[in-house]
C-alpha positions in Angstrom: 114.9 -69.2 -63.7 115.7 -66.6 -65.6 117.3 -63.4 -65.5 116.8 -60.3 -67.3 118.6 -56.4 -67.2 116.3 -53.5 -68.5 118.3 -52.4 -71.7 117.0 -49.3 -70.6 118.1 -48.7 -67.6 121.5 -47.0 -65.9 123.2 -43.8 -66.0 121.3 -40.7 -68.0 123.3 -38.2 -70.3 124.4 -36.1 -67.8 125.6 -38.6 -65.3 127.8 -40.2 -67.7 129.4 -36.9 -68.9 129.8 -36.2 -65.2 131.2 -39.4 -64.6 133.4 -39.6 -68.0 135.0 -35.8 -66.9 135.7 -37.1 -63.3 138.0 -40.4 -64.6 139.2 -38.4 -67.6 140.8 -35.8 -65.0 141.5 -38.8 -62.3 143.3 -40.3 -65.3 145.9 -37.8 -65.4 146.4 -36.7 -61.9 145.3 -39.4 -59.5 143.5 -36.6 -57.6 139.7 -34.8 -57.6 138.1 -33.4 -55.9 134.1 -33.1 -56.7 131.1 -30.8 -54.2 129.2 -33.6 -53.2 128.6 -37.3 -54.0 129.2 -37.6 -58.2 126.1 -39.4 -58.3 123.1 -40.7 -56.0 124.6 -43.7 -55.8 127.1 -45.3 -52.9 128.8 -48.1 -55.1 129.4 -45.7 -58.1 130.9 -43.3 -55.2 133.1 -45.5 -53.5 134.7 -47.1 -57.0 135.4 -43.5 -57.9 136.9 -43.1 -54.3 139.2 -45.7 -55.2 140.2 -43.8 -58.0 141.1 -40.7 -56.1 137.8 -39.1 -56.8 138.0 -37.0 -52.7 133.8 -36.2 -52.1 133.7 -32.0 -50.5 131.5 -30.1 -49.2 130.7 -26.7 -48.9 132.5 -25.7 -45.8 135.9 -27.6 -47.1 136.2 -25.0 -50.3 138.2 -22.5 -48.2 141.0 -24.7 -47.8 140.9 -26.1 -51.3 142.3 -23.0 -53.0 144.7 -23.2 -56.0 143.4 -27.2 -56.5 140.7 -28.5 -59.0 137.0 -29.1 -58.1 134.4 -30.8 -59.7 130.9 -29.4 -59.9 128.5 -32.4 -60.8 125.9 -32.7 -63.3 123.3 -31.3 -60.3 124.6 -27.6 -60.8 125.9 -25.3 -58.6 123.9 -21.9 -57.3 125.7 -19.0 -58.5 127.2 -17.9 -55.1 129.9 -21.7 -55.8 131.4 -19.8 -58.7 131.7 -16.3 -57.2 133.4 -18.4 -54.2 135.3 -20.1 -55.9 136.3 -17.4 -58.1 137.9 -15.6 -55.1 139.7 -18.8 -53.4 141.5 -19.3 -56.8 140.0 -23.0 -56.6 139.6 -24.2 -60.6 136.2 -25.7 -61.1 135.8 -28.4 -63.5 132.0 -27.5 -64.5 129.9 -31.1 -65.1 126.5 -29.7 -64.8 124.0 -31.8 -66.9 123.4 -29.5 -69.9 119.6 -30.1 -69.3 120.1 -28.8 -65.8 122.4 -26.1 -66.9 119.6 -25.0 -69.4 116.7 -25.1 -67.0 118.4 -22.7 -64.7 119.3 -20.4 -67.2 115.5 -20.3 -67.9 114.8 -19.6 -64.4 117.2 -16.7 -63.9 115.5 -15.5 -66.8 112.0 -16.0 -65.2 113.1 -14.0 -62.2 114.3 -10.9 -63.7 111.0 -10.9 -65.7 109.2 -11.3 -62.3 111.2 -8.9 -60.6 109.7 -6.0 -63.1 106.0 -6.5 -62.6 104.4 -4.7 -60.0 103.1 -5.9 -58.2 105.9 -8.6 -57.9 105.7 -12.2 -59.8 107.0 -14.8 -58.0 109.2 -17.8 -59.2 107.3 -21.5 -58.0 109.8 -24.6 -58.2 108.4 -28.4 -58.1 111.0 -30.4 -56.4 113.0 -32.0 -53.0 113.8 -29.2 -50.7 117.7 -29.7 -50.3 118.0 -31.4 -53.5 121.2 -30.3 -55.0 119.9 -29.5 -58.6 117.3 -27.3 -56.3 119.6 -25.5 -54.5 121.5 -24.0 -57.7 118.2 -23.4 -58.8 117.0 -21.4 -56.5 120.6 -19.5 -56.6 119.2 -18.3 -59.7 116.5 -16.3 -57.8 118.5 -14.9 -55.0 116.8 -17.8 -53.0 114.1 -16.1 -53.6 111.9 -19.3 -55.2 109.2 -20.2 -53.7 109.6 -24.9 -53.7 106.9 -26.9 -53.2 106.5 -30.5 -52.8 103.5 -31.4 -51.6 99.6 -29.5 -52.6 100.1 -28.1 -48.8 103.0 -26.2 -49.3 100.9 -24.1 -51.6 100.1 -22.2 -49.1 103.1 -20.5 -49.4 102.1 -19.3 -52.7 100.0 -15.4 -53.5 97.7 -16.8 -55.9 97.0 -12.8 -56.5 100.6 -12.2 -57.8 102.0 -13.2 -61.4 103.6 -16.9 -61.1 106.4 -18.7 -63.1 106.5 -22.5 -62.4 109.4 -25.1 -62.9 110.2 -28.5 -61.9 113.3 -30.0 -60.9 114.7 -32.1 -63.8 113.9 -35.7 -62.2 110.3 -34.9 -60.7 107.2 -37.1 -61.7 105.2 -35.5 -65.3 101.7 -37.2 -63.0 102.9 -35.0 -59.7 103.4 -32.2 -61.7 100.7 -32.1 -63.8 98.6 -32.7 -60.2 100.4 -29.5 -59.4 99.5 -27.6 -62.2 96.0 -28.1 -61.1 95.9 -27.5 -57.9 97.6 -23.9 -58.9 95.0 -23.3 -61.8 92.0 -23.9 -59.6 93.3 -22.0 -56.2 94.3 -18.9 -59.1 90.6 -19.5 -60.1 89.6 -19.4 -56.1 91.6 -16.0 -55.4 90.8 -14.0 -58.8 87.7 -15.6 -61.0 89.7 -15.9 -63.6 93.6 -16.5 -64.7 94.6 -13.5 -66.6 96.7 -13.9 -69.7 100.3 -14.3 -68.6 99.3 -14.5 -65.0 100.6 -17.9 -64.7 102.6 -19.6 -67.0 103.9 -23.6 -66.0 107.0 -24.6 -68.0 107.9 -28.1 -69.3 111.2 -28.8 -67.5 111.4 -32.6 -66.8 113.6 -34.1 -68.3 112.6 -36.7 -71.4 114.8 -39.5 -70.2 113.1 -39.4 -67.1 109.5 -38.8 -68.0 109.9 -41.7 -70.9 111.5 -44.3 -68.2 108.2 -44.6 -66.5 106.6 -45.3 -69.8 109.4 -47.9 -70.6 109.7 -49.4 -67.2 106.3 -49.9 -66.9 106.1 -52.5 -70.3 109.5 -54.0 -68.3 107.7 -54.5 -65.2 104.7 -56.7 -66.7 107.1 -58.9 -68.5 108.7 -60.3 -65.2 107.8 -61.8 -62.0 109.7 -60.2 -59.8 111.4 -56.8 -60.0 114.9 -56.1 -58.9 115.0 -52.3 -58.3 118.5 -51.0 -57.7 119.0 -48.0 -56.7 120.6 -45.9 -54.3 118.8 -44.8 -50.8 119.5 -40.7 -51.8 118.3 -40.8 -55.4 115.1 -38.6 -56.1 114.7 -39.6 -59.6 115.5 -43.8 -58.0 112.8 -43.1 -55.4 110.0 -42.1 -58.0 110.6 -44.7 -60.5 111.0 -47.5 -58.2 107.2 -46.6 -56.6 106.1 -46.5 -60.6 106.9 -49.8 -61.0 105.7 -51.0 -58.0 102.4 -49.8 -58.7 103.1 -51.6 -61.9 104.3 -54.8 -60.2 103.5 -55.2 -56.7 106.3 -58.1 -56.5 109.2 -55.0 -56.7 112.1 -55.4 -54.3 114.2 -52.2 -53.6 118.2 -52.7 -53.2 121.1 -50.5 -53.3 123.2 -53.5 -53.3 124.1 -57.2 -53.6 124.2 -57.9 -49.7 120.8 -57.1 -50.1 119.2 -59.7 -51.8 117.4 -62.3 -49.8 117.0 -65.7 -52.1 113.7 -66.4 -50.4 112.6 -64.0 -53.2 112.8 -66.0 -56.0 110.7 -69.3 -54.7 108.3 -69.8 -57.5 109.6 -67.6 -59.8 110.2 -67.9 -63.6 111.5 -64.7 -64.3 113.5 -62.2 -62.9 113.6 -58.4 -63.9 116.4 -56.3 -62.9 116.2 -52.1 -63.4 117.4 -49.5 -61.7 117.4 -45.0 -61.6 119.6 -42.7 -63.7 121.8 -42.8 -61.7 122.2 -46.4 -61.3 125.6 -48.0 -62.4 125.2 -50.8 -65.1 127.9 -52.8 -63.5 126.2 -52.8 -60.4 123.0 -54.1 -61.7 125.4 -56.7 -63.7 126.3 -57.7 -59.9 123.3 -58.0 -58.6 122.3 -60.2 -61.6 125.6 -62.4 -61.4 124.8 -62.9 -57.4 121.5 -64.2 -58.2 122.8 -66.8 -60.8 125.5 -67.9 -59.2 123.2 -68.5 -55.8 126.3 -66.4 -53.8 124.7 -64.7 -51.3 
């Protein structure tokens, strides 16, 4: 049998930078703290633990002041600096500089809608809760209007001006879906879309829309599919469905003590992938288990 890793596959850009600052300051103090898990992923997490790496959350800041914090490459809203700020806590900024630009491009959006009359409202594709779409809707006051399904739409005045966005790690299918369904409801409410009335920005990231691309030549070269990826991860959730639509024989594990070898009866090869924020060690492991029968 035999076993193959998707050279493509592991930790984007801004995960590694995230990653690289984290061990960089670990490296010299022994001690970090960082808002929330690093990464969607629990083994990544807990190695970094190990480390010293100490995983906050909002409500711990206050008693953090004077010590180092990381923000990760999701972003922060703007209210975590201004906090921050005042506690005297020194943040160690890691925000994916694809993230970083997209919500500059949001505030922007919003102080453009907040001079119309009457009123333009700021649309965002993504996970409500999602970190990245928390700091960007802290570019908008909260203000942002996020959808995630063609029903929450409904929260939408097709009559009113409309800027749309999608979180970094969203599907380019969903979204262009989306764009649709907002094009022909505009249509519904006014006859026509008037020229600046709505205006849908490209803001997925590349690495993520060309994974599904790439991942979908892996998945027909392989009889079984290994996805790894943790439970949490938006961006490991959408690409694992991809390539089970791809290959129906796709097996979703965050981890080694999940394999079951009953998988691999009949099988001549074995592909192994994972999300962007999957470790490459850990898909290494789930590889080496598999070879070595040690489960």
């Amino acid at each position: 049998m035999k076993i193959k890793i998707d050279d493509n596959a592991g930790f984007c850009f801004g995960v590694v930078k995230a990653i690289g600052t984290a061990e960089e300051e670990l490296s010299r103090t022994g001690t970090l703290y960082c808002l929330g898990d690093i990464v969607h992923n629990n083994a990544e997490v807990h190695r970094l633990n190990q480390k010293g790496l100490q995983v906050i959350d909002h409500n711990q800041l206050p008693s953090l002041g004077g010590q180092k914090v990381l923000i990760r490459a999701h972003g922060e809203p703007p209210s975590t600096y201004k906090q921050a700020e005042a506690l005297g806590i020194c943040l160690i900024d890691a925000t994916c500089p694809i993230v970083l630009a997209l919500q500059q491009k949001i505030r922007k959006g919003y102080e453009e809608m907040s001079t119309l009359a009457p009123q333009g409202q700021v649309v965002i594709f993504g996970k409500p809760g999602h970190a990245e779409v928390i700091g960007l809707c802290g570019q908008t006051n909260n203000t942002a209007i996020v959808v995630s399904t063609p029903e929450d739409l409904s929260a939408v005045d097709f009559a009113r001006p409309i800027r749309l966005y999608s979180q970094t790690t969203k599907s380019k299918e969903d979204y262009s879906l989306l764009i649709h369904n907002l094009e022909t409801s505009i249509l519904a409410a006014l006859g026509s879309i008037p020229v600046g009335h709505f205006i849908a920005y490209n803001t997925i990231c590349n690495r993520v829309a060309n994974r599904a691309v790439q991942l979908e030549d892996f998945a027909r070269s392989v009889d079984i599919v290994l996805f790894v990826s943790g439970k949490g991860s938006s961006n490991g959730h959408y690409l694992y469905e991809y390539c089970k639509n791809v290959q129906p024989n796709t097996k979703l594990v965050s981890n080694v003590d999940e394999l079951d070898m009953s998988w691999f009866s009949n099988i001549n090869e074995v592909g192994i992938t994972g999300a962007t924020s999957t470790p490459r060690w850990l898909m290494e492991a789930v590889a080496n288990a598999i070879d070595n029968n040690k489960l």
